[in-house]
C-alpha positions in Angstrom: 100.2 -68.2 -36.7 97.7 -70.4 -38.8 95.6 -67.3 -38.5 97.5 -65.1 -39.9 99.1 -66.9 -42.7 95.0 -67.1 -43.8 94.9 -63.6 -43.7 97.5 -62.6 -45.8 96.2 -59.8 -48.3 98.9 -60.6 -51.2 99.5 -63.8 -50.9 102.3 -64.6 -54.0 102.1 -67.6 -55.7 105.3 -69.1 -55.1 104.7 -69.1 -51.6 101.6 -71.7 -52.1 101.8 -75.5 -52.5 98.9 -75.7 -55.3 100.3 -76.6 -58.4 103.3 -78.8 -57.8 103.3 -81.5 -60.1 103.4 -85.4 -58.2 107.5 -85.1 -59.2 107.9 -82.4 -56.8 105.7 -83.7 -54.2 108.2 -87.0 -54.1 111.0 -84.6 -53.8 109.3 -82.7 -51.0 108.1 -85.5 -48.9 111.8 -86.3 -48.8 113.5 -83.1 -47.8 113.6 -81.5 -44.3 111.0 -78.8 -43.5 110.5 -75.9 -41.1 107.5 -73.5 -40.1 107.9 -69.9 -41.7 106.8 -66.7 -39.9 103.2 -67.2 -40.9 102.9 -70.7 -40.2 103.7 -72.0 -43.8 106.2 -74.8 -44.4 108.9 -74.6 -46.1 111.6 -77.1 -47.3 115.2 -77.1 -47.9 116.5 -78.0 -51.1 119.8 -77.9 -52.6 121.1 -75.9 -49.4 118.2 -73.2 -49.1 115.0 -72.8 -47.7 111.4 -72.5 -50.0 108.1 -73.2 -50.4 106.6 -75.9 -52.3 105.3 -74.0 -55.2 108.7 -72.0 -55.5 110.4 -75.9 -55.5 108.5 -76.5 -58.2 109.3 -73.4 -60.0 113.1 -74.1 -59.8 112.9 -78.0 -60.8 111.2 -75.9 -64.1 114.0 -73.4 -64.3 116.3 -75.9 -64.2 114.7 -78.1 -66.7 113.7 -76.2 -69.1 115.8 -72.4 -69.5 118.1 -71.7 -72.5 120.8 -68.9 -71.3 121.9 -67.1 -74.1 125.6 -65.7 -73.9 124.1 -61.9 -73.3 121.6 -62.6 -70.6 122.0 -60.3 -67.5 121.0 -62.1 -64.1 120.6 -59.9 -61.0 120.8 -61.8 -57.9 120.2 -60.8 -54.3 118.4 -62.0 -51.1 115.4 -60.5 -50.6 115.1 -57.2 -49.3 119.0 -56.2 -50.3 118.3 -53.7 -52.3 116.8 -55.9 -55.0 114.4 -53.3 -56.6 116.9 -50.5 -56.8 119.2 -53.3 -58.5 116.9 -54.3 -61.1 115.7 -50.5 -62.1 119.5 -49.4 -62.2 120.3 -52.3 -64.8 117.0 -51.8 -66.5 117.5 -48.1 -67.0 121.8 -48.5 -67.9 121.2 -51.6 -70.4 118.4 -49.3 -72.1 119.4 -46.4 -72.2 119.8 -45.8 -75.7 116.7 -46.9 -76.5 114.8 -43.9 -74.7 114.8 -40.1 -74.8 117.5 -38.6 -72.7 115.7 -37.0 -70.7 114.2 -39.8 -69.6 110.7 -38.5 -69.5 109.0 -41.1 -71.0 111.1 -44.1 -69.6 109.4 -47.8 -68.7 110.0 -47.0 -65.1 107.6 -44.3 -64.8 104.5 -46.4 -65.9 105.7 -49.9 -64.6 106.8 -51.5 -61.7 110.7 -52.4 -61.7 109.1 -56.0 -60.8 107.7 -55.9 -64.0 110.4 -55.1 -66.3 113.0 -57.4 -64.9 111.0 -60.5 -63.7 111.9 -62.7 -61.3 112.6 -66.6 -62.8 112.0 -68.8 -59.5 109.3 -66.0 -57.8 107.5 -65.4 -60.6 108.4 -66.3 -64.7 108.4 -70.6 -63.7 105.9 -70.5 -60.9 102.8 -70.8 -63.0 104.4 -71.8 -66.4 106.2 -74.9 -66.8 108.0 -73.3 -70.1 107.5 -69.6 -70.0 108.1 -68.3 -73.7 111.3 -66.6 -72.9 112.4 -66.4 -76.6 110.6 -63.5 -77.8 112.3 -61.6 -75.7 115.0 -59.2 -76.9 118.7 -59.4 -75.9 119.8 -58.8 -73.7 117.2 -60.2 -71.8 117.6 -59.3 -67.7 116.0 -61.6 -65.1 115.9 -61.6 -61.4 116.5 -64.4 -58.8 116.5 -65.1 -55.1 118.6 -68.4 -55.6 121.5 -69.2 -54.1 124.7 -69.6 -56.9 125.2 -73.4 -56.9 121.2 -73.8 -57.7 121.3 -71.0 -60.3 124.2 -72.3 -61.9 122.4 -75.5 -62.8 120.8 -74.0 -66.0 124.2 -71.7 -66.5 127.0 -73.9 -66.7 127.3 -73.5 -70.9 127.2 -70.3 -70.7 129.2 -67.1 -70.3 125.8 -64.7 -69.5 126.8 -62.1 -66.4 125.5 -62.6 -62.8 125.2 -59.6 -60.4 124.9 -60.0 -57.0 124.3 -56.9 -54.5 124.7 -58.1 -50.9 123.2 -56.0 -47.9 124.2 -56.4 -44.0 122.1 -59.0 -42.5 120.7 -56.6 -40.1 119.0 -53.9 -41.9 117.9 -56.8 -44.4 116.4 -58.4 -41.4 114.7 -55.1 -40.7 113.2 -54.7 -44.0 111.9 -58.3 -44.7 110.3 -57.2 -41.2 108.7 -54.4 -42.5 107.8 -56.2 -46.1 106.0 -59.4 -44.4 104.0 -56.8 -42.0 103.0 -55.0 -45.2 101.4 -57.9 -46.4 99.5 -58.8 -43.3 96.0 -57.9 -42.0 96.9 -54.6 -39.0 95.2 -57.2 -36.6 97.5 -59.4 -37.1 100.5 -57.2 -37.3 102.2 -56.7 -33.6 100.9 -60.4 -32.0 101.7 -62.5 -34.5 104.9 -60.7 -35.8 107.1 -59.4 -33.4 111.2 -58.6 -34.8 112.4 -61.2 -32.0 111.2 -64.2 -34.0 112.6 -63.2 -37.1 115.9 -62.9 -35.4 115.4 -66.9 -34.3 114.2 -67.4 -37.4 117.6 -66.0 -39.2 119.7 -67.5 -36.5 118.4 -71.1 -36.9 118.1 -70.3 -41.0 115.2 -71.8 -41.6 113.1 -69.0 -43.7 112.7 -68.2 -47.3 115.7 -68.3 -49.4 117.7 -68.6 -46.7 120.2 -69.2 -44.9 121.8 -65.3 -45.6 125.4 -65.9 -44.9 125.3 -68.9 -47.0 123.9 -67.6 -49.9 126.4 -64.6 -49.9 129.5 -66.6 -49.7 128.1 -68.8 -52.8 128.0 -65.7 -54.7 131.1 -64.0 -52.8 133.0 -67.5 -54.2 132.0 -67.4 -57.4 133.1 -63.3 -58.1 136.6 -64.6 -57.4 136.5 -67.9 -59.3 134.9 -66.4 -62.3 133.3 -69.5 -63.9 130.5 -67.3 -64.7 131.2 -63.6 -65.0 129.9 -62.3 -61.4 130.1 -58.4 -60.2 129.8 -58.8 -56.5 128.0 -55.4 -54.9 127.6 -54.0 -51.9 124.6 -52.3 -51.1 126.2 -49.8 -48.4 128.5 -49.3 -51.2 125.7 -48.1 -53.6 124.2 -45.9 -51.1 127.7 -44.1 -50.4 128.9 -44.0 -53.9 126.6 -44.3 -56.2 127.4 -42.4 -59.2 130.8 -44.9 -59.3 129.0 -48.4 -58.7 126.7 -47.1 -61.4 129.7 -46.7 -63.2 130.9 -49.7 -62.4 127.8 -51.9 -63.1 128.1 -50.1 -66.6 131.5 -51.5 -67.0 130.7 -55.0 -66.2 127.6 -55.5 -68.3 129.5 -54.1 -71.8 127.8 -50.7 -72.4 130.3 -48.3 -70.3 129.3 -44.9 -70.1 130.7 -42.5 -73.0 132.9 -39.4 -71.7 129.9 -37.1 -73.0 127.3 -39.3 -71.3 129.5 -38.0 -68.0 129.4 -34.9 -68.6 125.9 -34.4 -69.7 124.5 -35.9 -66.5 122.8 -39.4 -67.7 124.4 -40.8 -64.7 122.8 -38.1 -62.5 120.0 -38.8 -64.6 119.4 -42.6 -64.3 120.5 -42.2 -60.5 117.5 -39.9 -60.1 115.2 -42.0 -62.5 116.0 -44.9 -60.1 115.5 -43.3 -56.8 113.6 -44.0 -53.7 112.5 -41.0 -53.6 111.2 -41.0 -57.4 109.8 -44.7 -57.8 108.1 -44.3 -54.6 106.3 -41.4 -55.4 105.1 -42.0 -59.1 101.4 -43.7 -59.0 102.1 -47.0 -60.9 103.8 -47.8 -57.6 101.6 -46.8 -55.2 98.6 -48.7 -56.6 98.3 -52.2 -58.5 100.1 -55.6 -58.3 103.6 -57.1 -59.4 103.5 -60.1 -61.8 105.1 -61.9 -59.0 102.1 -61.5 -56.7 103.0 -58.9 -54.5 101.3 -55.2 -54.1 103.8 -52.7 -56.1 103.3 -50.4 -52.9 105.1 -52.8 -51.0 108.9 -53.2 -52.2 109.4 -49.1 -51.0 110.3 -48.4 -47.8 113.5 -46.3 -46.3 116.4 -48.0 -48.5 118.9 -46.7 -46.2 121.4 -47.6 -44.1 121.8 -48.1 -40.1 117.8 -48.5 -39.9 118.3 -51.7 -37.4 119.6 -50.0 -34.9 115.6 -48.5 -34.8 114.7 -51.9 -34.2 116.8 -54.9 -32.8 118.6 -54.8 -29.6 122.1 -54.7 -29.2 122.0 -58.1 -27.9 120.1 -59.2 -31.9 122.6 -57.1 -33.6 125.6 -59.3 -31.7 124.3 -62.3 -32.6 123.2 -61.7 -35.5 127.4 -60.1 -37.1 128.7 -63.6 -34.9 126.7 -65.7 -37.0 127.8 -64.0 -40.0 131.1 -63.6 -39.3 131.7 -67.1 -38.5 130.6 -68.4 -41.8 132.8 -65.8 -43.8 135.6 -64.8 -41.7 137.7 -66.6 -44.6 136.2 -65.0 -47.0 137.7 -61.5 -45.7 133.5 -60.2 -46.8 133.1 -58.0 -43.3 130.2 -55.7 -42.4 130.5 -52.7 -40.5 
């Protein structure tokens, strides 16, 4: 496990424990901590799992960030459809600002990791204050947090919080994937096989996690409404998307005009955004995020179902019991 976690090719910075001021270190040395995947520690803090560098980056975050009333957070845990998520917003929020034909858009040059930056995984992690006030409204930032950790720096303000929330199976499957991505090939089937990041989920000891916690804190918060939240659902993307594009529209202020409908910028974002499009364009194929990570990485399949490929039935059952249990109140089911 050592091995491997010394061979990792992108290593990102807020997985590290370099630059954590002796504040953080106190806090640390006080809070319970498990092995990751690669044999990094992590530490649990405030109900979720990280490592020590992104610690440090949320003690910052909470510190030190002024929401304004028109910022746009998009929240999600990792590898739920995240990067769609961010180039959807990025591409509906600025719209007007760009040809309608879209062929000279941001998202054909940059990485969507680029234009909508992560706070804890990437803006705080090497900058205690990031200059954050240059930046135009509405500004859009990204975060793996769970609600009750994000809402430390939110409570005076009304800014909007999406949230898109994918099975736990298929975003088991692709963290899979992602981590193997990021791993020497000699490494890749001995030191990572899918059945220890099924205990790992199970126990929910891993990175952002636990899963079904973070969902219901989000899940919660959509129906409390303290801060305006638009709970999504990735599966719900995938099936519908022209009407949860729609519908993210709505929420964020900047609806879609009857003659945007019918001259096809919905089709056109929709396409803009796609798998199939980001995947393909170079800017994603080669280079690095400013979070740490190789752009190549974050595209995959984005479908639906793809677990079935790889966990047993056995995994799978385990896996809904331990998610149904914690939100069979909720009335949130997967199919």
């Amino acid at each position: 496990m050592e091995e491997a976690s010394q061979n990792l090719q992108n290593s990102p910075n807020f997985t590290n424990a370099d630059s954590v001021s002796q504040e953080c270190e106190n806090l640390i040395s006080s809070l319970p901590s498990e092995k990751d995947s690669t044999g990094k520690t992590l530490y649990n803090y405030q109900g979720s799992w990280y490592y020590p560098n992104t610690i440090q980056s949320i003690l910052n975050f909470q510190k030190y960030f002024e929401a304004r009333d028109t910022d746009i957070i998009l929240a999600s845990f990792p590898k739920s459809g995240t990067t769609w998520l961010k180039a959807l917003a990025f591409a509906v929020v600025h719209r007007n600002k760009y040809a309608a034909n879209l062929v000279s858009h941001p998202l054909l040059s940059d990485n969507p990791h680029n234009l909508v930056r992560f706070l804890e995984a990437d803006l705080y992690v090497n900058n205690q204050r990031p200059d954050l006030k240059e930046l135009s409204s509405p500004r859009l930032f990204a975060t793996h947090m769970p609600f009750q950790t994000l809402h430390e720096s939110l409570r005076d303000s009304p800014c909007k919080v999406v949230y898109v929330c994918r099975d736990i199976k298929d975003a088991l499957v692709s963290r899979w994937h992602f981590i193997r991505k990021l791993v020497k090939k000699e490494y890749l089937y001995s030191n990572y096989p899918v059945e220890e990041m099924v205990e790992k989920f199970i126990k929910g000891a891993y990175s952002f996690g636990p899963f079904q916690d973070q969902v219901l804190s989000y899940l919660k918060e959509s129906l409390v409404n303290s801060n305006p939240l638009l709970f999504m659902r990735y599966e719900e993307m995938i099936e519908k998307p022209e009407a949860q594009v729609m519908r993210l529209a709505d929420f964020l202020g900047c609806s879609f005009t009857e003659e945007e409908k019918k001259s096809g910028t919905v089709e056109n974002i929709l396409e803009l955004c796609s798998l199939s499009n980001l995947s393909n364009l170079e800017v994603n194929k080669t280079g690095t995020s400013t979070c740490g990570i190789a752009h190549h990485a974050f595209f995959r399949k984005g479908g639906v179902g793809d677990w079935k490929n790889h966990l047993t039935d056995d995994m799978a059952i385990k896996l809904d019991e331990m998610v149904e249990k914690k939100l069979q109140a909720s009335g949130l089911k997967f199919q």
